[in-house]
C-alpha positions in Angstrom: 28.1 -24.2 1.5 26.6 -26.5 3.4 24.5 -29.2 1.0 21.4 -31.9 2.9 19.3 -34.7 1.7 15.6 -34.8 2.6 13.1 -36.5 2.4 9.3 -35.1 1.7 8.1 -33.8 4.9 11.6 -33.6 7.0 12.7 -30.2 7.9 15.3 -27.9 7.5 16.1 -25.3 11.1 18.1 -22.4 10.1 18.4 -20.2 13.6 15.6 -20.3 16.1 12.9 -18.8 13.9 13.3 -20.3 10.2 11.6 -23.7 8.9 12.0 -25.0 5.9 10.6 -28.2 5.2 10.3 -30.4 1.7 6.5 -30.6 0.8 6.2 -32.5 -2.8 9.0 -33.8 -5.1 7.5 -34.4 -8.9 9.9 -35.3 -10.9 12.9 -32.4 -11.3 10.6 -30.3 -9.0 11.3 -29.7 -5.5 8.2 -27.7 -3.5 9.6 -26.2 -0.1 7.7 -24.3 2.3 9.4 -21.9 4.0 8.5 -20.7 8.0 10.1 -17.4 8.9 8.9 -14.3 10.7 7.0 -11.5 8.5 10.6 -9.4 8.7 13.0 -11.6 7.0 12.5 -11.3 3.1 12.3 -14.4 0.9 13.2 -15.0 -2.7 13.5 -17.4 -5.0 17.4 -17.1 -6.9 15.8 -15.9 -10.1 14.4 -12.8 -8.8 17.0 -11.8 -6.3 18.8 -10.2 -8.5 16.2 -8.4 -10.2 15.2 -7.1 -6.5 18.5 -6.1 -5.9 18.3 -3.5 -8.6 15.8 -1.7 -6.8 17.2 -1.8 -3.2 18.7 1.8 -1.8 22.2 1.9 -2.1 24.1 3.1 0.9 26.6 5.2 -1.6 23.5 7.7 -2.0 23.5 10.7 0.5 20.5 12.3 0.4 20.6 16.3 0.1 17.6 16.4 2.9 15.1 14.4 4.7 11.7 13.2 2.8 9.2 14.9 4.8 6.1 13.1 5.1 2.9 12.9 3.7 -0.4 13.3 5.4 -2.9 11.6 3.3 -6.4 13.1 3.9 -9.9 11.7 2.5 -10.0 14.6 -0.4 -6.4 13.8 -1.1 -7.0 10.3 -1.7 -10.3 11.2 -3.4 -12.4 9.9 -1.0 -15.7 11.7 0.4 -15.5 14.3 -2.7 -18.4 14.1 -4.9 -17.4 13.2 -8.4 -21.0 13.6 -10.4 -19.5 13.2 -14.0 -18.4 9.9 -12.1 -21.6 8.5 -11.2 -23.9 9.9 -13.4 
């Protein structure tokens, strides 16, 4: 594990595409703001766990293929006149 000192505004590269660079410091409290594309997933320690829970496991076989769904203005209830609704 590799373990850095910063200072408030110095940065932090990881690869070519990551920032992360120390914003505030109050007292135990370190804020960090973190720079990375939209496809890398970010989480703070406490809840990476509790995400882990829900990711797919790559034990599971499925018996088929999901098929997909074709969602449709009356499917999603949109366009359909509801008059108990409105009046």
């Amino acid at each position: 594990m590799l373990v850095l000192s910063r200072k408030i505004g110095e940065k932090i590269h990881v690869g070519n595409d990551i920032t992360i660079e120390v914003r505030r410091v109050a007292g135990n409290r370190v804020t960090l703001a973190v720079d990375a594309p939209r496809n890398v997933r970010i989480l703070r320690g406490e809840l990476r766990d509790a995400a882990m829970e829900f990711e797919p496991h790559e034990e599971i076989e499925l018996e088929h293929e999901a098929q997909p769904v074709v969602l449709t203005h009356q499917r999603l209830g949109l366009g359909v006149s509801m008059p108990h609704v409105l009046g």
